[in-house]
VOKOL-83733 format. One record per residue: x, y, z of N, C-alpha, C, O, CB in turn; residue in three letters. Coordinates in steps of 0.1 Angstrom, whole numbers, plus 5000, padded with zeros to 4 digits. Atoms other than C-alpha are relative to their C-alpha. Glycine has a CB too. Layout:
<nodes>
XYZXYZXYZXYZXYZala;...
</nodes>
This chain:
<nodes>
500750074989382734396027498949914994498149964988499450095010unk;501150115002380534076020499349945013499849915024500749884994unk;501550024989377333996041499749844998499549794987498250114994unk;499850124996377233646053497949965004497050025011501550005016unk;501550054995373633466057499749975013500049855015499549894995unk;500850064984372033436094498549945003497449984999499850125009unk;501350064997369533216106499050075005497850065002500149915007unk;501149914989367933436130499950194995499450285002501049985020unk;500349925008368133726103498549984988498049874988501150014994unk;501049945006365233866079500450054987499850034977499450095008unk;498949985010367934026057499749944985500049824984501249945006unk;499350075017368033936017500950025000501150124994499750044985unk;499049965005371633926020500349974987501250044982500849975007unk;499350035013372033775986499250114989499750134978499849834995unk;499949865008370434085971501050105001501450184992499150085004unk;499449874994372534285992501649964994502550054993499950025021unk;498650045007375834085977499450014985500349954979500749825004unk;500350035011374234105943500850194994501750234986498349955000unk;499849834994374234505952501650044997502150134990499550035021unk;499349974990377334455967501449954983502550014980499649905020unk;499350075013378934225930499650154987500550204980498949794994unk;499649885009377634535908500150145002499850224993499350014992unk;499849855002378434855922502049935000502950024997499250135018unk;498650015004382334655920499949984983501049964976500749875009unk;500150005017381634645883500350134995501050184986498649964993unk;500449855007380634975879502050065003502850084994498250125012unk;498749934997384135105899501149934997502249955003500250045014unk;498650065012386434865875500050044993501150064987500249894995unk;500349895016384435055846500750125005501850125000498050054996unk;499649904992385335365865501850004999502450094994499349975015unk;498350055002389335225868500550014988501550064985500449855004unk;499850025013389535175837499950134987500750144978499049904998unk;500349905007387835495821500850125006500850245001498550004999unk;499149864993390235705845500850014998501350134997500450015011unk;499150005007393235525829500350034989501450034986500349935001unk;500449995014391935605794500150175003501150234998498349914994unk;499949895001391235965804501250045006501550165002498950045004unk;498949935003394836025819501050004988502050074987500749995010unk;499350025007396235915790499750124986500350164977499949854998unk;500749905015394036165767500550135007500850235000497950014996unk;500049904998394736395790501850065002502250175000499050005012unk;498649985005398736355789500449964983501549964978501049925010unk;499549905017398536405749499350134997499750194987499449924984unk;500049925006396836655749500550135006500450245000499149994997unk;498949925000399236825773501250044991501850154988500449975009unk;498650045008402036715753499450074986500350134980500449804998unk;500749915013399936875722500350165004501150214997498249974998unk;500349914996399337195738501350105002501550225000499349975009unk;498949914991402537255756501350004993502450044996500449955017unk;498850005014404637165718501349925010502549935011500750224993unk;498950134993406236875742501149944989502349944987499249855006unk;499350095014406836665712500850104989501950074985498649904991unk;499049915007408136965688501250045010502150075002499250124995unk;498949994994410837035716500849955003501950005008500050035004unk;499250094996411736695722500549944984501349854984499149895010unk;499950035014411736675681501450074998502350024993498750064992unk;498949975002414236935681501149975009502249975003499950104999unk;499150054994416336805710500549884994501749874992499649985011unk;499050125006416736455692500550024991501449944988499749894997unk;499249975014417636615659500950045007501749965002499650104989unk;499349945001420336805678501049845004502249815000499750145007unk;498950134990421636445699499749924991500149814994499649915018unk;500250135007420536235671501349884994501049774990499350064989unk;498850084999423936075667500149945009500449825007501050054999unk;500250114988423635955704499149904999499249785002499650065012unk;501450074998419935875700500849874987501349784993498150144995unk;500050085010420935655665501349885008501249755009500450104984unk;499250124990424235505687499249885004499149765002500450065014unk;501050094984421935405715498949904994498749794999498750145010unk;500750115000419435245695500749874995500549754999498950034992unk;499350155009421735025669501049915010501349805008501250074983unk;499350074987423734935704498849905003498649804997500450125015unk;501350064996420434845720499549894989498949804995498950135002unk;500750115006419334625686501149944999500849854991499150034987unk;498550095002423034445685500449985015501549925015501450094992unk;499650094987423334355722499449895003499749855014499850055012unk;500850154996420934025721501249934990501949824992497949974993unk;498750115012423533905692501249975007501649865011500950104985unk;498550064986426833985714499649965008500549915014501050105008unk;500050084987425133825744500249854996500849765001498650035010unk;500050125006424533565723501749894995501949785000499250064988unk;499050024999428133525709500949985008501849905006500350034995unk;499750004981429233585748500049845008500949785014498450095009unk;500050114995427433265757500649924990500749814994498849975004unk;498950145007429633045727501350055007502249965007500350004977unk;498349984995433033195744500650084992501850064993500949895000unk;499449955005433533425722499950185014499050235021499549984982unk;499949904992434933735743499650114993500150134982501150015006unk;500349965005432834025741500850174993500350274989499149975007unk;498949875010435734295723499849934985499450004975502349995004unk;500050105015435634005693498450045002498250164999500549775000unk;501950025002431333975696500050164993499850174981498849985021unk;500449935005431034315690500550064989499950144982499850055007unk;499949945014433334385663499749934988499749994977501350044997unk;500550105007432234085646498650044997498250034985500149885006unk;501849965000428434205651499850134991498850154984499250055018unk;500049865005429334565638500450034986500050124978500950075007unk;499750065016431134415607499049944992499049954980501049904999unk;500650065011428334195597498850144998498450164986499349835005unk;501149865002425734535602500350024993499849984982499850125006unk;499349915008428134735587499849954979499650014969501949975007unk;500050045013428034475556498749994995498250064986500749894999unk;501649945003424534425554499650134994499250164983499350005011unk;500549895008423734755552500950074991500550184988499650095008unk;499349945011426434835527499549914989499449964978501650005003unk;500450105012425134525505498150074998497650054986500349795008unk;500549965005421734685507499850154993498950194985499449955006unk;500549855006422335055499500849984984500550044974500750175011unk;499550045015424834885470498749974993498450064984501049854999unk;500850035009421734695457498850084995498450094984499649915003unk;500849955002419134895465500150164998499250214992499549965008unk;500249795003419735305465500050054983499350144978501850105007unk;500149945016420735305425499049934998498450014990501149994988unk;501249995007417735135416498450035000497450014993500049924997unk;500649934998415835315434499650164996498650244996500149975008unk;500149885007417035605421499650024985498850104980501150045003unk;500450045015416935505385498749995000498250054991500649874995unk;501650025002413335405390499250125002498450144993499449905010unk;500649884999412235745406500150094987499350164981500750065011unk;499849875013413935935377499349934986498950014977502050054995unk;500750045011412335725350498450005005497750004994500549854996unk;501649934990408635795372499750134993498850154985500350065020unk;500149895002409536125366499750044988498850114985500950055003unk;499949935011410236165333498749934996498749974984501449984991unk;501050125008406935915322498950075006497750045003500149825003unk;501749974995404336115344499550064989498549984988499650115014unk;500249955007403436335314499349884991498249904987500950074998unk;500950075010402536045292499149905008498349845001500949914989unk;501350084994400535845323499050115002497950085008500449915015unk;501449904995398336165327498950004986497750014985500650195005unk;500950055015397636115288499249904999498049914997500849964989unk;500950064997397035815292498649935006497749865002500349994999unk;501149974991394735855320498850095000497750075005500650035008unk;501349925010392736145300499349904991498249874993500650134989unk;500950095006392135895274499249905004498349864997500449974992unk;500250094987391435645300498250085007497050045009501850025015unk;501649914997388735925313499050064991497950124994500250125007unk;500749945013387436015281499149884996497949894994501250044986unk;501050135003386335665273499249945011498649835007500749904994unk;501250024996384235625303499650125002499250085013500049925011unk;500349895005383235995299498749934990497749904996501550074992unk;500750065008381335855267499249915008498149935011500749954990unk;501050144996380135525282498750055011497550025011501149875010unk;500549914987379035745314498350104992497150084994501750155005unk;501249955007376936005289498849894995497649904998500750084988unk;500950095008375435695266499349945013498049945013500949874990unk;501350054988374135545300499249975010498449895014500049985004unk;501349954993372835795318499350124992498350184996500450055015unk;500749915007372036025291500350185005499550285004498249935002unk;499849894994373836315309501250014995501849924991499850015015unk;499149935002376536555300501249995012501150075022499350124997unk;499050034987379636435325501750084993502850044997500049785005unk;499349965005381936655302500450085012501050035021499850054987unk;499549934989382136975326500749945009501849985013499150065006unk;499350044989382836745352501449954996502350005002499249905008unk;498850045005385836575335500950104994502050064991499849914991unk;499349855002387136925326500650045010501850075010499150104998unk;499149974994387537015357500849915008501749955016499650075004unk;499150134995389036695369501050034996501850055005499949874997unk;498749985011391836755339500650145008501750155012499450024980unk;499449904999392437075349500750025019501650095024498950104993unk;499450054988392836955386501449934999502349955007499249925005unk;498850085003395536715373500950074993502150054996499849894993unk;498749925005397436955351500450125009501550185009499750054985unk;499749894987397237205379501449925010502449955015498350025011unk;498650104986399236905402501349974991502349944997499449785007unk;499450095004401236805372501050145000502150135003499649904989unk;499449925002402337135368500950095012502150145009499150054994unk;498949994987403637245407500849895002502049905006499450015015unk;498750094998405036885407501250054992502250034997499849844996unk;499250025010407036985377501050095004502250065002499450014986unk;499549894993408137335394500550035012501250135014499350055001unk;499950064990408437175426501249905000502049925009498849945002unk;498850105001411136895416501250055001501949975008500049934988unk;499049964998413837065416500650015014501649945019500050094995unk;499649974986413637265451500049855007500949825015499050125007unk;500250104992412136915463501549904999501649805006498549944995unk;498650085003415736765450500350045009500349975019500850024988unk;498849904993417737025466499849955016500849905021499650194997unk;501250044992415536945496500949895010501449895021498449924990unk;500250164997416136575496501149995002501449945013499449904991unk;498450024993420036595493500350035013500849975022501050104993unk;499249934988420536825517499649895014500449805018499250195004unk;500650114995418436625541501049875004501649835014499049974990unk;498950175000420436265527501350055009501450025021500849934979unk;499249924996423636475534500350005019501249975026499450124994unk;500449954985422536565570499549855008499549815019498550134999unk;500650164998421136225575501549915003502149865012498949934982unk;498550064998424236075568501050015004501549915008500449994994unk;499549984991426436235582499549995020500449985028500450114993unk;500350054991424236195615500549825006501349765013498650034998unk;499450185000424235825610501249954998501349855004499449914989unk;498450024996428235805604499950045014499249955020501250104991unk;499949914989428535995636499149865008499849785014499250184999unk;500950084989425835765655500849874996501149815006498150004997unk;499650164997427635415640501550045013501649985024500849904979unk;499049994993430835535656499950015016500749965024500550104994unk;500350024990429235625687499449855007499949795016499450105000unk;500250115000427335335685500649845008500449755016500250014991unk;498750145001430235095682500550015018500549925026501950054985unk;499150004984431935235719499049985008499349935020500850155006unk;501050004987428335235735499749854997498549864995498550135000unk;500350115005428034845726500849935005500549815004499949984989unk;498850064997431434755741499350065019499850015029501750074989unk;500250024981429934865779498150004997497650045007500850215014unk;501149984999426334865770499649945012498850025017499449964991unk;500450054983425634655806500350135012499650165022501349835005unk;500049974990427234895822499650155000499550225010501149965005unk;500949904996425535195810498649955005497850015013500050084988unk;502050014990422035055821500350015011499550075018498749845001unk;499950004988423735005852500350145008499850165020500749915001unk;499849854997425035365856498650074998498350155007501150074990unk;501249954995421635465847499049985012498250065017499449994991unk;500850054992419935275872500650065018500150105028500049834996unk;499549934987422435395899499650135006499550165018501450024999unk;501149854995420635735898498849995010498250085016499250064988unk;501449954994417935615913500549905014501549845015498149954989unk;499850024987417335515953500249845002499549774995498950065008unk;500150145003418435165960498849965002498249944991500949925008unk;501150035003415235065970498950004990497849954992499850035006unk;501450005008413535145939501149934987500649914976498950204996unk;499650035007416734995920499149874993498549874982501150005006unk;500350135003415634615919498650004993498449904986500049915012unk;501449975006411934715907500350024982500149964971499350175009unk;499449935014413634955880500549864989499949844979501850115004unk;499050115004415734665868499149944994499449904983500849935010unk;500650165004413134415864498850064990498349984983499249895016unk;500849915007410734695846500350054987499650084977499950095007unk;499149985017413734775818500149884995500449894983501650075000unk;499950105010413834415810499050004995499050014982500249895003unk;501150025011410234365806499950134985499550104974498449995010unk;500049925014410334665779501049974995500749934984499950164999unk;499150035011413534585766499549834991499949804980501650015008unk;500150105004412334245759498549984989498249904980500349925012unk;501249955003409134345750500550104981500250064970499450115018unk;499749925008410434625727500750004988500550034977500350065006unk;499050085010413134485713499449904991499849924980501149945007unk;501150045009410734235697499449994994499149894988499649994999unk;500849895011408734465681500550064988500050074977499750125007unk;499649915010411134645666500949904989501449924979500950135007unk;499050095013412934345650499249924991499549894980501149875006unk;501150035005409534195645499850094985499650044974499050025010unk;500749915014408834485621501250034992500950044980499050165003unk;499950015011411534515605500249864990500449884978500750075001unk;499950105007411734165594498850004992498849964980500249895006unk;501450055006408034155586500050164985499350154975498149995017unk;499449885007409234515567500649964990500350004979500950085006unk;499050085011411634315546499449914988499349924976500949895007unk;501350145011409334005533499350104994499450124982498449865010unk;500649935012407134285524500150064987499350074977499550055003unk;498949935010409234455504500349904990500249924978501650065007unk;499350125008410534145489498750004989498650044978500349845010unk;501150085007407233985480499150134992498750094981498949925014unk;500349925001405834325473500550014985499749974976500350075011unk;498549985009408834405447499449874988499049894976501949955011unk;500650115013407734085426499050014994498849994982499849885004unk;501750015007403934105425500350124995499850124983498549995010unk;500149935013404734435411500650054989500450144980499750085002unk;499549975014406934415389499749854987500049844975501950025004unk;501150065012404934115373499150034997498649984987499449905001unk;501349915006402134335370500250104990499250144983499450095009unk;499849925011403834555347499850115008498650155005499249984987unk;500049904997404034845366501150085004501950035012499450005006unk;499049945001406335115366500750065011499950145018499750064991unk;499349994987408835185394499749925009499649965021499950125006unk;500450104988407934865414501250005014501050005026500049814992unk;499449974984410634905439499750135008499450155020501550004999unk;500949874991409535235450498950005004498650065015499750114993unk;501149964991406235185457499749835007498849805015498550074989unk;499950084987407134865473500550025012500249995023500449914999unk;499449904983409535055496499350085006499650105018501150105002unk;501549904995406535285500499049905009498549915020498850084983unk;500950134990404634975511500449965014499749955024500149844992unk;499050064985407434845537500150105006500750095017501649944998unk;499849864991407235205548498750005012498749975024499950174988unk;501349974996403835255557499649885006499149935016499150044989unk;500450114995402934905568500549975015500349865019500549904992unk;499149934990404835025600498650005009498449965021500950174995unk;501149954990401235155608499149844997498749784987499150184996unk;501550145002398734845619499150044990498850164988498949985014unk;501849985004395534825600500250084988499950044977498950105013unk;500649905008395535125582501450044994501450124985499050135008unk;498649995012399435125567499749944989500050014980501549935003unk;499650035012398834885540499050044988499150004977500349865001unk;501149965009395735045525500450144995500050184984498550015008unk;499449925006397735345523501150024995501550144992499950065003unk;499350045009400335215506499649954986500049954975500749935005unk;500650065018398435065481499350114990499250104978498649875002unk;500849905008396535365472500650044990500150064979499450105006unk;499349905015399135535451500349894988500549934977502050095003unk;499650115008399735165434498949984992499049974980500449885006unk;501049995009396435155423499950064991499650014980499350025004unk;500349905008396235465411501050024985500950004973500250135009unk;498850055012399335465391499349864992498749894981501849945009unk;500750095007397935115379499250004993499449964982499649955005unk;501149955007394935215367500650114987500550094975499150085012unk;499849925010396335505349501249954988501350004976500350145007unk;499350085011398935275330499049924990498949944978501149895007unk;500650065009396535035319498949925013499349885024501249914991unk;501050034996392734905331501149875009501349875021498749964986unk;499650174999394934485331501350035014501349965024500949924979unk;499249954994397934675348499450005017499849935027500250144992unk;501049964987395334795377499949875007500149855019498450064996unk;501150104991393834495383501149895009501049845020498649894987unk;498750114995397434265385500250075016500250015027501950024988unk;499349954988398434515409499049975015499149935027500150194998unk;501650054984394934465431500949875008501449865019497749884991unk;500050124997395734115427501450005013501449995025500249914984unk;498449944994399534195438499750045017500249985027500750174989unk;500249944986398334375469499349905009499649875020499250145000unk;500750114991396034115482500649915004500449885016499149944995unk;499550125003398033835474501150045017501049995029500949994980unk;499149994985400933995500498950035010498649945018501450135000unk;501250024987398034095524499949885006499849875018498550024996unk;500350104991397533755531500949905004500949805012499049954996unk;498350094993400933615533499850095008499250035018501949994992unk;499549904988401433935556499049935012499449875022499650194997unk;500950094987398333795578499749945005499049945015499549985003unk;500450164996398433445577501349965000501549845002498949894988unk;498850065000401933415575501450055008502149985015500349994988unk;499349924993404133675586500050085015500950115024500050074991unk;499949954985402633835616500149905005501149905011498950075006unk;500350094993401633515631501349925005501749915016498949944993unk;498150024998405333365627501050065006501950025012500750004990unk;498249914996407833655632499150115013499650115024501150154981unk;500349944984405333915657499449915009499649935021499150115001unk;501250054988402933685674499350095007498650185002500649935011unk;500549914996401933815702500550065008500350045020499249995004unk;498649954994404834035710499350105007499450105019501350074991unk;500349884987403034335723498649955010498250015020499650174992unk;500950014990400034155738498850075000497950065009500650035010unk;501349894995397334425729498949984991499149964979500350174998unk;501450075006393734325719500150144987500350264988498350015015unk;500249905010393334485684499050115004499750215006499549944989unk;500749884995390434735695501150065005501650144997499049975011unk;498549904988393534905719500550024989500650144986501449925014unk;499249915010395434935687499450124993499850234990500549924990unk;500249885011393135095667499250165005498950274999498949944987unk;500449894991391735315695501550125003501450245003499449915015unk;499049964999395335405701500750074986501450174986500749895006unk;499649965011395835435664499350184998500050284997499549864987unk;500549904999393335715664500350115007500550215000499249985001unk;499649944990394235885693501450095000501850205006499949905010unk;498649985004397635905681500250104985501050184982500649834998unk;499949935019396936015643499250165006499550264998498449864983unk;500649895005394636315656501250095009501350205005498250015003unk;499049914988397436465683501049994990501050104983500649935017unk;498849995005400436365664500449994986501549994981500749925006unk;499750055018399836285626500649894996500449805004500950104992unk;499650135005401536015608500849975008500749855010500449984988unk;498850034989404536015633499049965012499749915021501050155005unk;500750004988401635965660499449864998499049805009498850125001unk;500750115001400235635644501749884996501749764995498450034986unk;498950134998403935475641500649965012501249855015501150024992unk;499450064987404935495672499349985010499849985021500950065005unk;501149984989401335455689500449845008500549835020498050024993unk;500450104993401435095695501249925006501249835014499249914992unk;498950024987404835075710500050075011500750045021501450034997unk;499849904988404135355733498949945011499149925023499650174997unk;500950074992400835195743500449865006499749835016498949984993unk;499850074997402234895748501249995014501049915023500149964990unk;499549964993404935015768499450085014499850065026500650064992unk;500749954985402435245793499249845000498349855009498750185000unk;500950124993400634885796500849875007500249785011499049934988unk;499550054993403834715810500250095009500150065021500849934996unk;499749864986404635035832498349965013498349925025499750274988unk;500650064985401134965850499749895001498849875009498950035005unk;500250164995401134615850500850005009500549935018500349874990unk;498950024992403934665868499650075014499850015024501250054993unk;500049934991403034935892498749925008498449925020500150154997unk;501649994990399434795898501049865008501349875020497749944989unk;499450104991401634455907501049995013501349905019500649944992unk;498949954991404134615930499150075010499550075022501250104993unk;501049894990401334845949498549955001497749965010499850174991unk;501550094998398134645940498950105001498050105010499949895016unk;501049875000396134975930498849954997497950005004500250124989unk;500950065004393634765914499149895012497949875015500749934989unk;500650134989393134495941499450115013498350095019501749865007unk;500549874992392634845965498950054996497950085002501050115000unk;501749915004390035005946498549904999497549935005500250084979unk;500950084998388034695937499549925012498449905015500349944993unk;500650074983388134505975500649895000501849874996498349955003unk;500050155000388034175979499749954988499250024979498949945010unk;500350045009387833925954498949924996498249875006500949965000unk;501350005007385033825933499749865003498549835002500050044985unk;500550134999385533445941499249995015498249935017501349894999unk;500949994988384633535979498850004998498249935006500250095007unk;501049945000381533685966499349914997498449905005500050094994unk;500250135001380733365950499449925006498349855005500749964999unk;500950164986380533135982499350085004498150055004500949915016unk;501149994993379133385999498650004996497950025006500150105006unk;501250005005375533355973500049895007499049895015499650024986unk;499650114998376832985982498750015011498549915018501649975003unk;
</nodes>
């Protein structure tokens, strides 16, 4: 309600609209801090009540559907695409499934053996980077004593003996952790055969499963539904092609700077890079850490290339890559990410900070949508703020 000025009043109404402009502040702050607290308060149901470990084991058990559904879902903008040249969509999609198919047969050709080759030559060389890394610590050891005139032996003792302690379960460890990793690939792979196949048939009606899903619900809430799965699919789908392209360059560019640095296994810990870079903000600092380190313990010149190396893609990634291939696909003010990033890392762990800022993004078209359909916002706040305006007028 807004209070209008009278002549034959006494009234300060324009206090009383002033009154009247910040207690609607305060109950937008209020809107706002209510949406924040159900959102804390559905993870930490979902924490509590082992949601996500039960929905963890459910998609391992469907994970052949779930892997279908998505590689359908990332290969239906292509066949709609080939749809609109005239190609009919039985051709679009076996055409779309053949070039996947080849792609990812041309990268596990290029890339799996020399990734593997690189791991096992890692392996066998840690023993002489931990040497070198003692003598590496030995000689600022000395420099350390001469400069401050203190005995920093003990402490570099037990440092060493920290490292031969790790070098020694890794060494004991490799094996089972082999055994581990097959089984795993194995299980992996056979999932993912299983999911292309499924895949392939769910890609040839994909229209008309959304539409069978949508038939579940009441017609009246159909046409809403409808216009709510585009914006996320369009939204989503975006994201996820966004990253992995911007996944790729890094890898690429990644892969060069360190294997001009002279450092050993550069495709591994550039696929470690394109892994981790997944998470905003705080992926590519922890990808770099093991590069460093390794760096350093090869050689002081080694270290520093690699710095260089990491920076260098940092700022293609930031001045070149996001800005070009994501933009501003999800729309969310950095603060929201890294509030979300947190929120996400302490409930769910590293799985919690990769999939925070699609989820958030996702509950921020769900109420854009609902406040626009129901106008919860325009209800709680009142009238609008321009009224309030004339009436100081």
């Amino acid at each position: 309600m807004l209070f209008r000025k009278r002549k034959d009043s006494n009234v300060d109404f324009g206090s009383l609209n002033d009154i009247l402009f910040t207690g609607k502040k305060i109950v937008r702050i209020f809107y706002v801090m209510t949406i924040i607290a159900l959102i804390l308060l559905g993870t930490y149901l979902i924490k509590e009540w082992h949601a996500l470990k039960i929905l963890g084991e459910f998609i391992a058990v469907i994970s052949p559907i779930f892997i279908g559904l998505i590689i359908a879902w990332l290969l239906d903008p292509f066949v709609k695409f080939l749809q609109g040249k005239k190609v009919p969509r039985i051709l679009a999609c076996i055409f779309a499934y053949l070039l996947f198919i080849a792609i990812l047969s041309l990268i596990i050709v290029l890339l799996i053996p020399a990734l593997g080759s690189q791991v096992k030559d890692f392996i066998g060389n840690i023993p002489g980077l931990v040497s070198e890394f003692k003598g590496f610590l030995n000689g600022v050891v000395i420099d350390l004593n001469n400069a401050f005139d203190y005995d920093f032996t003990s402490l570099i003792n037990q440092l060493y003996h920290s490292i031969e302690t790790f070098g020694v379960s890794l060494s004991t460890r490799i094996p089972e952790m082999a055994i581990n990793f097959i089984t795993a690939l194995f299980n992996g792979g056979v999932s993912f055969f299983l999911g292309l196949m499924i895949g392939f048939y769910m890609l040839f009606d994909f229209d008309k499963l959304s539409r069978n899903f949508l038939n579940f619900l009441p017609k009246r809430f159909r046409g809403g539904a409808t216009e709510l799965v585009v914006r996320l699919n369009e939204s989503l789908r975006s994201y996820v092609q966004g990253v992995l392209l911007v996944m790729t360059l890094v890898f690429i560019t990644q892969a060069i700077g360190l294997t001009l640095s002279g450092l050993q296994a550069p495709l591994v810990f550039a696929f470690f890079c394109a892994l981790t870079d997944i998470i905003p903000y705080f992926g590519p600092y922890i990808g770099a850490i093991p590069i460093v380190i390794v760096g350093f313990m090869m050689d002081p010149v080694v270290g520093i290339c690699c710095v260089i190396s990491i920076v260098v893609v940092q700022l293609l990634e930031n001045n070149f890559y996001q800005p070009l291939i994501m933009g501003h696909t999800m729309k969310l003010h950095p603060v929201t990410i890294m509030i979300g990033l947190l929120i996400f890392q302490h409930f769910f762990g590293i799985i919690g900070m990769i999939v925070a800022t699609p989820v958030i993004a996702a509950l921020k078209i769900i109420l854009t949508f609902i406040n626009e359909k129901i106008d919860v916002y325009g209800k709680v706040i009142g009238e609008e703020e321009k009224e309030l305006e004339v009436s100081k007028t």
